[in-house]
C-alpha positions, 0 to 999 in steps of 0.5 A: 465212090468218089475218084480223084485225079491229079492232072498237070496244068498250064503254069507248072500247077498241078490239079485234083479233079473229081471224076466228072467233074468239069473243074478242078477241086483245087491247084497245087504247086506240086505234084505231092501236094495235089497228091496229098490234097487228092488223097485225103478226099478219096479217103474220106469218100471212098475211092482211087487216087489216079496220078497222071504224069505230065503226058496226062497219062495215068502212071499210078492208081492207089485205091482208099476204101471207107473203113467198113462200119461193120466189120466181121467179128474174128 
């Protein structure tokens, strides 16, 4: 599972990070775009999106699975 953090930065910027990871995947202008940004990667890889506010503390968690290959059948 691959979680995304959204964190703010110097300059009003706000970054997605990949968790462990010791840089940032991206910067945005906003925090909806580094949201966006994040999400996509964590749909993609399977994982949390966790929204930090400016105090770097975690406001939200959104949770994006990978769409189970092998669905059960009804």
């Amino acid at each position: 599972m691959a979680n995304q953090h959204v964190l703010h930065r110097p300059g009003n910027k706000w970054g997605v990070r990949g968790e462990g990871n010791g840089r940032d995947s991206s910067q945005h202008d906003t925090q909806q775009e580094a949201f966006d940004a994040a999400r996509k990667i964590a749909e993609n890889q399977g994982g949390d999106v966790l929204l930090h506010g400016r105090d770097n503390l975690i406001r939200e968690r959104n949770t994006y699975g990978k769409p189970d290959p092998f669905p059960p059948k009804g």
